[in-house]
C-alpha positions as CSV (number, residue, x, y, z in Angstrom):
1,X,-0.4,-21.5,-15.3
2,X,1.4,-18.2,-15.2
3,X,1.9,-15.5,-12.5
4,X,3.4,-12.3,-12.8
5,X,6.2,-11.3,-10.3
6,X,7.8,-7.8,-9.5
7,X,10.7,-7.3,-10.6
8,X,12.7,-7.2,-7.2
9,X,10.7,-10.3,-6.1
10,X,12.0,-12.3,-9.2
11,X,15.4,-10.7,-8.7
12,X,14.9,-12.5,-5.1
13,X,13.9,-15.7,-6.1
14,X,16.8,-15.4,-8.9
15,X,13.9,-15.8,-11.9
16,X,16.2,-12.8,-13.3
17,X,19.0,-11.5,-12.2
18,X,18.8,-7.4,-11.5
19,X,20.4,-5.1,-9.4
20,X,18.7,-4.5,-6.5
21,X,19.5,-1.1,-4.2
22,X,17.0,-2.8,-1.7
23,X,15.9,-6.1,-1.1
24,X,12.1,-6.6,-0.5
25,X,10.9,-7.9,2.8
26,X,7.8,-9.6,1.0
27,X,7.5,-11.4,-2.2
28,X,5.1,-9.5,-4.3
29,X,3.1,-11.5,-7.1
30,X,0.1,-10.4,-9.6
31,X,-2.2,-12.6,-10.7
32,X,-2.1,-12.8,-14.8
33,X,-5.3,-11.1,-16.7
34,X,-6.8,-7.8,-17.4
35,X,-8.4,-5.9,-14.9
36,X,-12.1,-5.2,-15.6
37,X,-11.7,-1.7,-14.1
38,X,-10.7,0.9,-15.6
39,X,-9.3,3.6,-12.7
40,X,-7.6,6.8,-14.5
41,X,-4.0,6.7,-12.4
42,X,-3.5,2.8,-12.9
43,X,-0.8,1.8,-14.9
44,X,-1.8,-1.9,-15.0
45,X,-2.6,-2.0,-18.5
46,X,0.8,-1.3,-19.6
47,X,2.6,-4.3,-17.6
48,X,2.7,-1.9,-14.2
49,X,1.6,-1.6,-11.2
50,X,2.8,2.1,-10.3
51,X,6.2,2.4,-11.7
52,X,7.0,-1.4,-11.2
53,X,7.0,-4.1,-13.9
54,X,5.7,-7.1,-13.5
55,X,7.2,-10.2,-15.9
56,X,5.3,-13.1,-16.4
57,X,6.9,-16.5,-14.9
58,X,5.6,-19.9,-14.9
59,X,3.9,-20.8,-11.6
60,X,5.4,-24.0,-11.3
61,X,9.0,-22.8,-10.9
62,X,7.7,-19.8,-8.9
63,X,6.3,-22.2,-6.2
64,X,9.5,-24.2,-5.7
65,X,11.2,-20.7,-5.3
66,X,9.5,-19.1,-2.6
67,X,9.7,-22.2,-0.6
68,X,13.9,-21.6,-0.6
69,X,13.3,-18.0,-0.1
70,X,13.9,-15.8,3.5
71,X,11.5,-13.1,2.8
72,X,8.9,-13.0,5.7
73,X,5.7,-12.4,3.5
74,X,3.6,-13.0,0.2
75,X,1.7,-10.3,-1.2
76,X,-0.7,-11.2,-4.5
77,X,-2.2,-8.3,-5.9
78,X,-5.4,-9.6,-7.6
79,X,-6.8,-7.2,-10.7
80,X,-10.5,-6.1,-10.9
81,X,-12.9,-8.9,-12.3
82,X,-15.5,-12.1,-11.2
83,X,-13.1,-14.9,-12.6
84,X,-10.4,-13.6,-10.3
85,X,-11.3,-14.5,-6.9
86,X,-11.7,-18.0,-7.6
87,X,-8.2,-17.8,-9.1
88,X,-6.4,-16.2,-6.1
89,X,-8.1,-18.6,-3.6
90,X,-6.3,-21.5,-6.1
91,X,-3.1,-19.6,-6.1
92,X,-3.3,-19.3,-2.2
93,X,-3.9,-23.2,-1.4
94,X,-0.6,-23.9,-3.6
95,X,1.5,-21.8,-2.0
96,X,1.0,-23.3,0.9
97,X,1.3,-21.9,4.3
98,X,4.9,-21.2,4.0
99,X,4.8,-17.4,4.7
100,X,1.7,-15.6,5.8
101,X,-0.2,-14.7,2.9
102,X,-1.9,-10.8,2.4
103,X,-3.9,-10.0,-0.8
104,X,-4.9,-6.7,-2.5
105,X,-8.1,-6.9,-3.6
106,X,-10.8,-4.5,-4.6
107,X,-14.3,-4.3,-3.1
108,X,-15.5,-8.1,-3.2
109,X,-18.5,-9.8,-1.0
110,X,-18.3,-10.9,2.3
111,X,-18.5,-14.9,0.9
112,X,-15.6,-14.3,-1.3
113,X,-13.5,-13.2,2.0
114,X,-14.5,-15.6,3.9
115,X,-13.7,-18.1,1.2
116,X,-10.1,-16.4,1.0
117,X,-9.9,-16.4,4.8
118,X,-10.5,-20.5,4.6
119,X,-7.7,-20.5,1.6
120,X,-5.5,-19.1,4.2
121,X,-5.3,-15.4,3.7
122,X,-4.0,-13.5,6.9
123,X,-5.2,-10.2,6.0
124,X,-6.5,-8.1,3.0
125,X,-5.0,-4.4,1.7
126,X,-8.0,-2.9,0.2
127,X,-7.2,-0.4,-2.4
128,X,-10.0,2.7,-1.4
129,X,-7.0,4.9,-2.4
130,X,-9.0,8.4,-2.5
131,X,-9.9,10.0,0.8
132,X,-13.4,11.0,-0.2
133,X,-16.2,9.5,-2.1
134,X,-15.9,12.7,-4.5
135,X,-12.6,11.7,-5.4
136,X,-12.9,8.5,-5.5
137,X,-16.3,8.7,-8.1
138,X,-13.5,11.1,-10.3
139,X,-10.9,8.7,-10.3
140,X,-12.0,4.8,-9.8
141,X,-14.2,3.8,-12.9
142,X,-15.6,0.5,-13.8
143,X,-15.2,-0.7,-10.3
144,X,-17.5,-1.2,-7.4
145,X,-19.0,1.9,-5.5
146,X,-17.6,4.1,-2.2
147,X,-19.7,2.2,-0.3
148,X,-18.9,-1.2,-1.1
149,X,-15.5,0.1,-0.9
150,X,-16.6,0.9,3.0
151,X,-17.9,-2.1,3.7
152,X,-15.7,-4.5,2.2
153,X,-12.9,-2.8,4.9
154,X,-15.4,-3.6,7.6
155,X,-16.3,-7.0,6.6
156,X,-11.9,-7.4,6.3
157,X,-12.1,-6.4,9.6
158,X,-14.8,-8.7,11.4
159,X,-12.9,-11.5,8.8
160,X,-9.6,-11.6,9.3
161,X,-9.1,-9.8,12.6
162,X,-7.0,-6.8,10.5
163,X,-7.3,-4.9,7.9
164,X,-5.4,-2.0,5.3
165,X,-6.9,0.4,3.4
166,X,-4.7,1.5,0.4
167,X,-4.4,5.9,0.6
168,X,-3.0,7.7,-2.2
169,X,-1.6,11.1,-1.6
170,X,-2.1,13.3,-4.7
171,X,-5.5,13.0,-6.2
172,X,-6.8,16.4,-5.3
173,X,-7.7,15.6,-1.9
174,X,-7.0,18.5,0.9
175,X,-4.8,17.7,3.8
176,X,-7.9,17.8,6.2
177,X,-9.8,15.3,4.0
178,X,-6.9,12.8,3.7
179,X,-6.6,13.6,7.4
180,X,-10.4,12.7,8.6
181,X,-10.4,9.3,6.6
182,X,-7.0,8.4,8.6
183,X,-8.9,9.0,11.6
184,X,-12.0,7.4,10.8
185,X,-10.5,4.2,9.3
186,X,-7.9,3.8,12.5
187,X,-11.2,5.0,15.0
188,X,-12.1,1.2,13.7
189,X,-8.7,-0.7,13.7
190,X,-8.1,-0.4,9.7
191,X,-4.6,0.2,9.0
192,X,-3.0,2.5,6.2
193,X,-1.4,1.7,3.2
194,X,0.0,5.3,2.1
195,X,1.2,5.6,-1.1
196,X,2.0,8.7,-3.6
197,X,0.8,9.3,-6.5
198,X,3.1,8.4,-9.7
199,X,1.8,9.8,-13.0
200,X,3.9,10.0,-16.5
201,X,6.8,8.7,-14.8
202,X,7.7,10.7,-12.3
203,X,6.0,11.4,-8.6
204,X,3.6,13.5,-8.3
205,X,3.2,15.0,-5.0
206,X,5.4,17.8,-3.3
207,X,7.7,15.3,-0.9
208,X,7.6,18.2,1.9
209,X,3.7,17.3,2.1
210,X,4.2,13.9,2.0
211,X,6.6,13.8,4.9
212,X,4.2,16.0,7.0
213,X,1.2,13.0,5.4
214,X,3.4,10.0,6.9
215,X,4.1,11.8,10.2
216,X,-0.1,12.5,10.6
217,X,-0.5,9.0,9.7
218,X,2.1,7.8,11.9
219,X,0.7,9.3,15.0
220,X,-3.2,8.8,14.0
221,X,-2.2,4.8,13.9
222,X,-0.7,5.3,17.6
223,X,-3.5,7.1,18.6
224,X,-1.9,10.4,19.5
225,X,-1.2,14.1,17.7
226,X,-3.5,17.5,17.4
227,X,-3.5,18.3,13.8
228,X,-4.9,22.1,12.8
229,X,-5.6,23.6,9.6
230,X,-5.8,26.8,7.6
231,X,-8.3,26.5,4.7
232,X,-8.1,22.6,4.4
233,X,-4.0,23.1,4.1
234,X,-2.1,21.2,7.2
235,X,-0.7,24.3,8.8
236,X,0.8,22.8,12.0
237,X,0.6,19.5,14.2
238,X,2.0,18.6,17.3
239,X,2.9,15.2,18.3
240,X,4.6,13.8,21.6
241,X,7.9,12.5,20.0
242,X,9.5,12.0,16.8
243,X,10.2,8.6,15.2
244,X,12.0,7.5,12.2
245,X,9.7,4.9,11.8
246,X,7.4,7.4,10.2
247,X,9.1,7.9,6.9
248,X,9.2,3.7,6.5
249,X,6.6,2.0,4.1
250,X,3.6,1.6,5.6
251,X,0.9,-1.4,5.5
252,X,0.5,-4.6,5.6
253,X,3.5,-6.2,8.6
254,X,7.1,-6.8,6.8
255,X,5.5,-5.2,3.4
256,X,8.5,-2.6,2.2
257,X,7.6,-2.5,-1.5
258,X,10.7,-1.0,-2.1
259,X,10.8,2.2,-5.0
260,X,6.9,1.3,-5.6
261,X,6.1,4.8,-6.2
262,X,9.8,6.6,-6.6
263,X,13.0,6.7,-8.0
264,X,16.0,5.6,-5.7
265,X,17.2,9.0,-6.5
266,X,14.2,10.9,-4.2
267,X,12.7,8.4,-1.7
268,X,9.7,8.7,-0.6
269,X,7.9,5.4,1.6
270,X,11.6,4.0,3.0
271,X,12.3,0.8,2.3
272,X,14.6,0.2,5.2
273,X,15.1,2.0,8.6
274,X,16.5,5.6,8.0
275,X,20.2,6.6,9.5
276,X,20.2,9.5,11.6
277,X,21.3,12.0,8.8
278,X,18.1,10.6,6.8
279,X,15.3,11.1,9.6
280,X,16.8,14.7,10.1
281,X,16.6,15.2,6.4
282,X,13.0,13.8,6.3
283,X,11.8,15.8,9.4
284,X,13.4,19.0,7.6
285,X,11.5,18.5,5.2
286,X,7.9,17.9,6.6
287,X,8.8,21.0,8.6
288,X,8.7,23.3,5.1
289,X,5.4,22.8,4.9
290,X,4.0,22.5,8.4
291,X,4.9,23.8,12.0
292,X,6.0,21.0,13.7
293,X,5.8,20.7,17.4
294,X,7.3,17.7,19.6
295,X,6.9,17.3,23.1
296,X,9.7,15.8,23.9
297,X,11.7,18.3,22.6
């Protein structure tokens, strides 16, 4: 049986030897096969997932790495299709319960959870990734519906206690609509997965709004912030502090999917907790494209 791995995550479990600028906190795997869907921004068909590459490695030899390894999750991305679930719930058992185990999975029933949940799954990142059913009917072909979407994140939730909801930032939604689905997935405990959008090699979303996205986002989790708009466009917010921990990959605990959707060059989801000089830098730039108030200044 073979499994692909990311190519930090076989760097990791030296499978290959690359250079890595920063080491990933979870060991990210994809489970071999064509994905039955067929959504316009995936890369997946061309041995991606985003801008990443994911190599092929015998599952045998991946197993006896991971066990050696100090990275404090697994990740297994699972693509689109029937056969699959039955596949990841095998891959699952043989790992073991070395490291706790999350999975990214589309909309699937509430059976197939709870038979993942049995496997040992600790939580499930569920890849909505548009912030309204408009988009998402644009965008996501091939796959299940909006609503099963919405409904697979509540049954994650009753399931396995948590749950994350993958967000992409860049596929024509306004700031107010990426805004309201924050709110209404964290009104009902859903974490978010944010991500930005990556199309023909390069990312596509101005990083001044996607600063201003991960500070909403940041807040929204914590409950807290006043966020006003002009014409859908975030025009100002105002929060209590400020917090580096903003700017950092979001998700799943431990998940720092490092240069996922950027080049080292232009970060945008942090793999790592910014230095001083990088937090100013980030703030600076949220604050070109909204006001910014903090309290505690």
């Amino acid at each position: 049986m073979k499994i692909r791995v990311s190519l930090a995550t076989a760097s990791l479990l030296q499978l290959k030897n690359y250079a890595l600028k920063a080491n990933p906190t979870t060991l990210y795997f994809l489970l071999s096969g064509e994905c039955k869907g067929d959504c316009l921004y995936c890369t997946h068909r061309k041995g991606y997932l985003s801008r990443v590459r994911w190599p092929e490695f015998d599952f045998e030899n991946v197993k006896d790495k991971i066990k050696k390894s100090d990275a404090k999750r697994i990740c297994i991305q699972c693509p689109y299709g029937e056969e699959y679930i039955k596949m990841l719930e095998k891959v699952v058992r043989e790992m073991g319960n070395e490291k706790p185990v999350s999975v990214s999975i589309t909309a699937i029933s509430k059976e197939e959870m709870e038979m993942l949940y049995d496997a040992g799954v600790e939580r499930v990142g569920i890849g909505l990734d548009c912030a309204t059913e408009e988009i998402f009917n644009r965008w996501k072909k091939g796959v299940p519906s909006w609503n099963a979407y919405m409904k697979a994140l509540a049954n994650a939730k009753k399931i396995f206690g948590n749950a994350t909801c993958h967000l992409i930032i860049g596929l024509g939604e306004s700031d107010e609509e990426a805004i309201n689905l924050m709110k209404k997935l964290s009104r009902k405990g859903i974490k978010i997965a944010l991500f930005a959008f990556f199309a023909k090699n390069v990312t596509a979303v101005d990083l001044s709004r996607y600063r201003a996205m991960q500070i909403a986002r940041y807040f929204i989790e914590k409950g807290k912030g006043k966020f006003y708009f002009d014409d859908e466009k975030l025009s100002e917010m105002e929060i209590p502090y400020f917090s580096k921990e903003a700017f950092i990959t979001s998700g799943c605990p431990d998940c720092n999917r490092p240069f996922y959707n950027e080049r080292v060059t232009k970060i945008y989801n942090y793999p790592y907790l910014l230095n001083d000089e990088e937090a100013k830098k980030a703030l600076k730039e949220a604050r070109k494209y909204a006001r910014i108030y903090i309290a505690s200044e």
